[in-house]
Structures are given as C-alpha cells and as structure tokens.
C-alpha positions as CSV (number, residue, x, y, z in Angstrom):
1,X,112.5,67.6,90.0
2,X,112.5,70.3,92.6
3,X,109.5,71.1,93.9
4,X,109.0,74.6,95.9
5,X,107.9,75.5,99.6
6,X,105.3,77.6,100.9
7,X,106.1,81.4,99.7
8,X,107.6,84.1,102.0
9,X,106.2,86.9,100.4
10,X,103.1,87.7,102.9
11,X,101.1,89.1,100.1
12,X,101.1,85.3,98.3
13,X,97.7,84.7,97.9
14,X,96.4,87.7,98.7
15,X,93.7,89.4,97.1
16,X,94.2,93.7,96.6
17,X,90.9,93.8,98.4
18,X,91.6,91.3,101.3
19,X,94.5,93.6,101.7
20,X,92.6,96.7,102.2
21,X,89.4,95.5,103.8
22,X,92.4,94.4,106.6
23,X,93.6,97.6,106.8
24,X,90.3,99.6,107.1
25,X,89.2,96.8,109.8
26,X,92.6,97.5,111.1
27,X,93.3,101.5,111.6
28,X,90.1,102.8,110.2
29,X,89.5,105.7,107.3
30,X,91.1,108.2,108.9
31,X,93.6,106.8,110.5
32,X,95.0,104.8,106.8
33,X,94.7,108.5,105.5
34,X,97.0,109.8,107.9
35,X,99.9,106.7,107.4
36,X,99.5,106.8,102.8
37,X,98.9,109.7,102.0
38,X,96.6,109.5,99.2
39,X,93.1,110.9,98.3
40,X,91.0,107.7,97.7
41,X,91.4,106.9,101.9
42,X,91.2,110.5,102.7
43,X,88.3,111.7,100.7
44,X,84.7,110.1,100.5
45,X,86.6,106.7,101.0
46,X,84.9,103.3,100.4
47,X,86.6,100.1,99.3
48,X,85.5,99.9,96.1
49,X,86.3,103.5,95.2
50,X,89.8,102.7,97.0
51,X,90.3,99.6,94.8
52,X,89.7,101.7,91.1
53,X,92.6,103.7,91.8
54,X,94.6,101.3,93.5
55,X,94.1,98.9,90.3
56,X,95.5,101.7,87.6
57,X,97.5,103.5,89.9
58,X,100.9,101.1,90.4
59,X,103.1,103.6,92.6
60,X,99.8,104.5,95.3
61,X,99.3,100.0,95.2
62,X,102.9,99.6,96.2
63,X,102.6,102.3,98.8
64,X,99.4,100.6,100.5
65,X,101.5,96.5,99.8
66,X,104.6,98.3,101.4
67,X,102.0,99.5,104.6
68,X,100.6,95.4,104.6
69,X,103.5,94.2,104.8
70,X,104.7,96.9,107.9
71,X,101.6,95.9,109.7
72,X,102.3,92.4,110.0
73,X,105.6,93.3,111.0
74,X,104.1,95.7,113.8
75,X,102.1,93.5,114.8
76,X,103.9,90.0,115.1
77,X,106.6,92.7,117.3
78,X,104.1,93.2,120.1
C-alpha cells in the first residue's frame, strides 16, 4: 500500500474564502478590481457578496484561484 505525500496544489486545504479574505488583506478592493476584472470586487464589494458569485459562477472562481496561485508565486520571487 502506497500511501501519498503532502499535496502540491497550493489551494489544498484551502477554503474559497481564506482565499479571498488573503487577497483583499493583500491588494485591497480596488486594487483586486483592477488585476480580475469582475463586478463583485469592483462594485459595492464585501466578502460575502464576493463569495455568492464566486460559488455559482465557475469561470470568474477559476480567474480569482488562477490570481492565488500567481500571488504566491510573486511573492516567494522577491
């Protein structure tokens, strides 16, 4: 029996809103508007409101997973 190593995907374990609370601590409202385009960080944002549309909207989750994931990238460069 094989058993399996810590996961390299660095959203294992990671909650939808863990992700986005990082990212609003990180760049701010404005500033996650301006890198994903879409209107729940742009207009009247808030987490939860942000986290609705995430949930039921697959293409605009994968855009704000993909930015995570570039982040920690970015950041681990400097």
């Amino acid at each position: 029996m094989q058993t399996q190593g810590p996961s390299n995907d660095p959203l294992h374990g990671l909650t939808l809103e863990k992700i986005v609370t990082h990212l609003v601590e990180s760049y701010g409202w404005e500033e996650l508007g301006q890198q994903i385009r879409i209107n729940c960080f742009t207009s009247n944002p808030s987490i939860q409101s942000s986290l609705k549309f995430l949930r039921k909207t697959p293409w605009a989750r994968t855009k704000v997973e993909d930015f995570y994931k570039y982040s920690l990238r970015k950041h681990k460069l400097k």
